[in-house]
N, C-alpha and C positions, 0 to 999 in steps of 0.2 A: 343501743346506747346504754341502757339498762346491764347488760352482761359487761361492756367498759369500762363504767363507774365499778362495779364489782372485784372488775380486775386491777382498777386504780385502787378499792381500799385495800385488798386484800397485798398488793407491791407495799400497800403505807403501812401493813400492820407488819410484814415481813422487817422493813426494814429500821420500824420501831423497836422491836425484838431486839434486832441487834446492836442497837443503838444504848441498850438498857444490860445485857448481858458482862457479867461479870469475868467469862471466860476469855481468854487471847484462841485463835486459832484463825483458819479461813473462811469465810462466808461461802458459799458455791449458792448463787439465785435462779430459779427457774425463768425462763424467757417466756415471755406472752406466746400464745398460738401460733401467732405468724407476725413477719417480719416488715416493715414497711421501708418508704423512703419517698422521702416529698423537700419542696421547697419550703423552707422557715425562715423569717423574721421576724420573730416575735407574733406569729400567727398573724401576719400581713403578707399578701402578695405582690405588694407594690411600694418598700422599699424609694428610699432616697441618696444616692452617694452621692459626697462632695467628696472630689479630689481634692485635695489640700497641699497645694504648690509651698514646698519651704518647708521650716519648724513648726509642730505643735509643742506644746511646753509638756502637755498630755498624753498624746497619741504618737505612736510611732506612724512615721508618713514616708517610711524607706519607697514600699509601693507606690503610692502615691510621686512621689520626683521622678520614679518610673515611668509615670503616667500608663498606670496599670490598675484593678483594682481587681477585685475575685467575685463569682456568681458560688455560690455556695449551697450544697444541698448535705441533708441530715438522713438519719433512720433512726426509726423506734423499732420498739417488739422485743430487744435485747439490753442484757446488761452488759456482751461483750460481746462484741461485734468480729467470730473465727476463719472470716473468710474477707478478699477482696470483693466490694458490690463495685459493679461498675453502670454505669447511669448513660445511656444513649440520649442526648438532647440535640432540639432541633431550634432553629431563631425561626422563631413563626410573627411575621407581620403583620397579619389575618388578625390578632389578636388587638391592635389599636383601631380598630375598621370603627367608626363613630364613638369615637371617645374622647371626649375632654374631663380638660380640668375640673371639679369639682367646681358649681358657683360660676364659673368663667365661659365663657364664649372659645377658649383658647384648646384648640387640638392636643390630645394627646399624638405622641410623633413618632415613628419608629427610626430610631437612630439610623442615620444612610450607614450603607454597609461601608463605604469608604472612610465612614469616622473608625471602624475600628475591628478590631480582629479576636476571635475567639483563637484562644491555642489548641483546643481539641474540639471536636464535636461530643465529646465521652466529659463526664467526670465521674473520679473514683474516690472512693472512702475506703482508703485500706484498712487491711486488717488487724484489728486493735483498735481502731477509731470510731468514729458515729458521724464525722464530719467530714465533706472534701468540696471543693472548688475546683472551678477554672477559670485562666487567667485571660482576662483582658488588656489587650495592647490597644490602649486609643493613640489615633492619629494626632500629625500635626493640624489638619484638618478640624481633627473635632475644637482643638484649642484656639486656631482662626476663626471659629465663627461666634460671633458677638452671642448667639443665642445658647449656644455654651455654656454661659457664665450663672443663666437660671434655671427654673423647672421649663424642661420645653421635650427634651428627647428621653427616649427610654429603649432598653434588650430585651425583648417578649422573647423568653426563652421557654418551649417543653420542654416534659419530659416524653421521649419515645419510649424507650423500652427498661429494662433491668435488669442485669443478673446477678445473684446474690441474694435478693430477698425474696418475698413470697409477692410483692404487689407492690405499684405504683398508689399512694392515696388518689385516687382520682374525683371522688366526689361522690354523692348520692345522688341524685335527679329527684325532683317532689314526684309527687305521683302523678300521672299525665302530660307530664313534659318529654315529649318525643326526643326532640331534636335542642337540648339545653345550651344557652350559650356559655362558656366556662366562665368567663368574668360578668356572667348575671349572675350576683348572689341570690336574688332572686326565683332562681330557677333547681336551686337545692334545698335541699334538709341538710344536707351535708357538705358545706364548701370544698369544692377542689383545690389541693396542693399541689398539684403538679407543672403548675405552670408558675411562671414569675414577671413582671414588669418593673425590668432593672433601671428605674429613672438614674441618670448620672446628670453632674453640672462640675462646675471646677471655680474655686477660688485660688486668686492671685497670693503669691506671695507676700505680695505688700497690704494685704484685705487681714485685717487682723480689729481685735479691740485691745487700744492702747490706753497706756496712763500718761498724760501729758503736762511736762512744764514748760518753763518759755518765760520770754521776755518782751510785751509789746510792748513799741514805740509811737507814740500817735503824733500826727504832723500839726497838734496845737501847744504840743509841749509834755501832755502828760505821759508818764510810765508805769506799766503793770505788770509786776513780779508776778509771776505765778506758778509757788516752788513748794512745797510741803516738806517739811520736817521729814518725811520719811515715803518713798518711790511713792508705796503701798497708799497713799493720803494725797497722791497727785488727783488731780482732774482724771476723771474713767472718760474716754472717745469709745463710745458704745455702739455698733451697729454705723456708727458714720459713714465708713468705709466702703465701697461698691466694688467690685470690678467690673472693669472696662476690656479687658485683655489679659494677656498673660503678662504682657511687663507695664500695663496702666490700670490706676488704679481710679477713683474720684473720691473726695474727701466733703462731705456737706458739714464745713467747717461753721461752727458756730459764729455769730456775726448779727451783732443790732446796730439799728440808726440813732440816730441822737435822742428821737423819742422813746426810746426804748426797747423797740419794734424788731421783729427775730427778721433777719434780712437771709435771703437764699445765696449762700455763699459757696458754690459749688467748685470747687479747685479739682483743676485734674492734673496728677502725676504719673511724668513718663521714665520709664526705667530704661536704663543700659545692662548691657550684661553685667555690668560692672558694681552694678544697685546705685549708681548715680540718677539721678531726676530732677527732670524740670519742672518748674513749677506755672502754671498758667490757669485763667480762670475758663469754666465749662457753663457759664451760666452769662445772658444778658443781663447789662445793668451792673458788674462786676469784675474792675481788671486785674488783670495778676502776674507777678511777674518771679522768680525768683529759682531756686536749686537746691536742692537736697542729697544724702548720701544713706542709704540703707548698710545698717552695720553688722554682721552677724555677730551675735555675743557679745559686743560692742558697748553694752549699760553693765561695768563692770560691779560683782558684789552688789546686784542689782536687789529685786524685792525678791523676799525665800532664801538670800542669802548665794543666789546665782548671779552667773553671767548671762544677760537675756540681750536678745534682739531689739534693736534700736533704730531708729528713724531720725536721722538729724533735718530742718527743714530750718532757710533762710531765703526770707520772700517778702514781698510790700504787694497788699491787698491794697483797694482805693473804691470805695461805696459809698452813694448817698451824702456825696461830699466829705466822707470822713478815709482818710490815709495814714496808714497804720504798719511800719516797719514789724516783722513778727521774726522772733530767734521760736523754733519750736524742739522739743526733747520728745518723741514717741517712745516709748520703753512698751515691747508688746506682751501684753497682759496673757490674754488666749485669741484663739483661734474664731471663736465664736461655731463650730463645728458642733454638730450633738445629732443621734439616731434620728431620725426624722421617716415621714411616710406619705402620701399623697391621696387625695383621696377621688375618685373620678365615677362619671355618668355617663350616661349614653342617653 
């Protein structure tokens, strides 16, 4: 560890050097001893994707409407990487064998191999590069199953072999541990890289956080404008949104009783190919009745000065004796998507 750090100051004084130099020409950097190649995210093994069905305002989500996403492996040791590595990996199941969720009673799960397809058994990181992937085809499969939609399955992928570099990171073992299990951190000085638990889940196209205006109508008479001066200054629908499936969503639409009292207003909307939906309630105690149309780009010169994604929704809620006609304007803000990571026991 000590000769590491050594080699990390001595890359940071190099490349201070050249950072401060007054001369133009080429840099040529010495590569470390030897050359590695492991899985990274952010120095995690266990990684979270959300597929993201639709538009991000953010993120390119080309793959994603593919229903695809990439397992990805990296290498150190160089500053330019003059040859193809190619990386032999293996889907090892062995590796969720008693393990749950962090906190939870809930299994961690190896993806059935019928939700989805690896394109190679290999990945390569050509020449010139430090990065390469392989592609994931999930089934229709994986997006019929309701369990889908949260943290529940994951790709235990190793690494087998390499050619290219000098060594897989595989890990140190503490001292006396014969037979270490890879995902006991406990059972290293040195955590192993070379494996990965590719947890996936998939949110709906309609699963978004919107800014919302609208017009209710209540069945005593009164009316509630609810429009801001400017998109940006609507109502934020934060986290409301659930999915259900790949064309249903559920909305835990805000909703009190006459005393004031937060009422559990669950609405669930069903999509057409066409982004039309119905609207109906998902909760006792609460009926619902009504129809909607998902617009692409549709909230013209919207907030940022775009054309954004939009949600039209016309529907009559009825709770706790109160009946309330609702025009509603969804304009989607973002995605609610962000790097995320899992963390689990045995």
């Amino acid at each position: 560890m000590k000769m590491n750090n050594i080699k990390a100051m001595v890359a940071l004084g190099v490349l201070a050097l050249a950072s401060t130099s007054c001369e133009n020409g080429d840099w040529d950097f010495p590569d470390f001893e030897y050359s590695t190649t492991y899985f990274a995210y952010q120095g995690e093994q266990n990684p979270i994707r959300t597929i993201t069905l639709g538009e991000d305002p953010e993120y390119d989500t080309k793959l994603d409407n593919n229903h695809q996403c990439q397992i990805i492996a990296t290498m150190g040791g160089v500053y330019d990487n003059k040859n193809d590595v190619i990386i032999q990996i293996a889907v090892d199941n062995s590796l969720c064998d008693g393990m749950k969720f962090k906190g939870t009673d809930q299994p961690v799960v190896a993806m059935p191999s019928n939700y989805y397809k690896l394109a190679a058994n290999q990945i390569v990181i050509p020449k010139g590069k430090v990065i390469g992937g392989v592609t994931v085809q999930l089934t229709d499969d994986f997006f019929n199953d309701p369990k889908a939609t949260e943290l529940n399955y994951v790709i235990p992928v190793k690494m087998v072999s390499a050619v290219g570099v000098d060594s897989i990171l595989s890990g140190k073992p503490k001292e006396g541990i014969e037979n270490p299990s890879i995902t006991n951190l406990g059972d290293w000085d040195v955590a192993p890289k070379n494996y990965v638990l590719y947890a996936v889940k998939y949110i709906s196209k309609y699963q978004s956080n919107y800014l919302r205006r609208g017009v209710d109508n209540y069945a005593d008479g009164r009316t509630v404008v609810r429009h801001a001066g400017f998109v940006e200054k609507d109502e934020v629908v934060l986290n409301q949104f659930k999915t259900l499936g790949i064309n249903s969503v559920q909305w835990d639409r805000p909703a009190k009783d006459n005393a004031g009292n937060n009422i559990d207003c669950l609405l669930k909307l069903d999509f057409d190919g066409n982004g039309t939906c119905t609207v109906s309630s998902n909760v006792e105690g609460v009926t619902a009745t009504g129809t909607g149309q998902y617009a692409d780009k549709g909230d013209k010169n919207s907030w940022g000065g775009k054309d954004r994604d939009v949600l039209y929704l016309d529907y009559t809620v009825e709770y706790s004796g109160i009946k309330c006609a609702t025009k509603d304007t969804l304009v989607v803000r973002d995605r609610g998507v962000k790097s995320d990571w899992f963390a689990f026991e045995k």
